[in-house]
N, C-alpha and C positions, 0 to 999 in steps of 0.2 A: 504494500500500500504506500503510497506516498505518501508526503508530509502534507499536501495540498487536501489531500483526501480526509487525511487524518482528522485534519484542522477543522474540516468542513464538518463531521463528523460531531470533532467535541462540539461545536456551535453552535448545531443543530440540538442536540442532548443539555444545551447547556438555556435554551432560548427559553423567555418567560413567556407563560399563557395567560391569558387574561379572561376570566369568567366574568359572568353576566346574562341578562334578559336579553330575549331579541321574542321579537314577533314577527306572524306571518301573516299576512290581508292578502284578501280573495276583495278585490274589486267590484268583483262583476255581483256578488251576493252579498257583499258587506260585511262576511263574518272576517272573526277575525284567531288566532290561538298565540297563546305564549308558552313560552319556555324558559328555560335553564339550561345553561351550558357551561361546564368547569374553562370551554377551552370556545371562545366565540369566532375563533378565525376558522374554524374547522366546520363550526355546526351545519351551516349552511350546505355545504358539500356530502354532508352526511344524509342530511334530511333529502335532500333533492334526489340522492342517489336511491332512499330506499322508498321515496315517492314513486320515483320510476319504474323499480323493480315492483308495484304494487303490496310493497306489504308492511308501510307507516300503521304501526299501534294505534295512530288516532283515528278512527276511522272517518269522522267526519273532515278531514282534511286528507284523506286520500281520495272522497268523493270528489271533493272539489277538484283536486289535481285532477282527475279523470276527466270530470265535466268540464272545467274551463282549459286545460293543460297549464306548463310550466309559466308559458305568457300571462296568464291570469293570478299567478300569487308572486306577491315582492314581497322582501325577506329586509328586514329591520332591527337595527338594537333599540332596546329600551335601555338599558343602562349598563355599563360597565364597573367592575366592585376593583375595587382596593386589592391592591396586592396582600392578600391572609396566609402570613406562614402556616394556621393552623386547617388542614382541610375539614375538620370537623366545626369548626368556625365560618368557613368561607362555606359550607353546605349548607348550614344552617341561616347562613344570609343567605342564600341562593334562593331556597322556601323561602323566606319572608319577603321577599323584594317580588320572587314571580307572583304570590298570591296578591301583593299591593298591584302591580301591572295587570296581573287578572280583571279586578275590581275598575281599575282607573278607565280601561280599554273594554270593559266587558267584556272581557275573549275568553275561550274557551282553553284549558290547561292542553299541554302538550306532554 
């Protein structure tokens, strides 16, 4: 392996995540879901993917992906948290921040 590889390697292992709320809006029907995610740059990639593949746990927003497809839902943060050394801290803001955005946004949990 190279030193160049190496590098990239630690950097990559070494990179901070940043958790937080994001929400999904369906346009065309108004509703709308939130979520939680330890890691918000990734979530988006994940959801779409198993959008796709039809087998998103929430089922009312794999309707929607079916009925309006991927052009019909944008993908959003609500807030980004604080960097929490403790994950059982950073989880437990996680719940309380997405049930607040729940309530604010009327959306339905993801």
């Amino acid at each position: 392996m190279t030193i160049d590889r190496k590098a990239a390697i630690a950097a990559y292992k070494e990179r901070k995540t940043v958790a937080g709320i994001f929400v999904i809006r369906c346009a065309a029907s108004g509703e709308a879901w939130v979520g939680q995610a330890p890691n918000l740059e990734t979530i988006q990639n994940r959801t779409w993917f198993t959008l796709r593949q039809g087998g998103h746990p929430c089922r009312s927003l794999q309707a929607a992906w079916i009925t309006h497809g991927e052009a019909g839902l944008t993908f959003g943060e609500c807030e980004r948290l604080e960097d929490e050394q403790s994950a059982y801290v950073r989880n437990a803001l996680l719940k309380e921040r997405a049930l607040h955005w729940q309530a604010e946004l009327k959306a339905e949990a993801i």
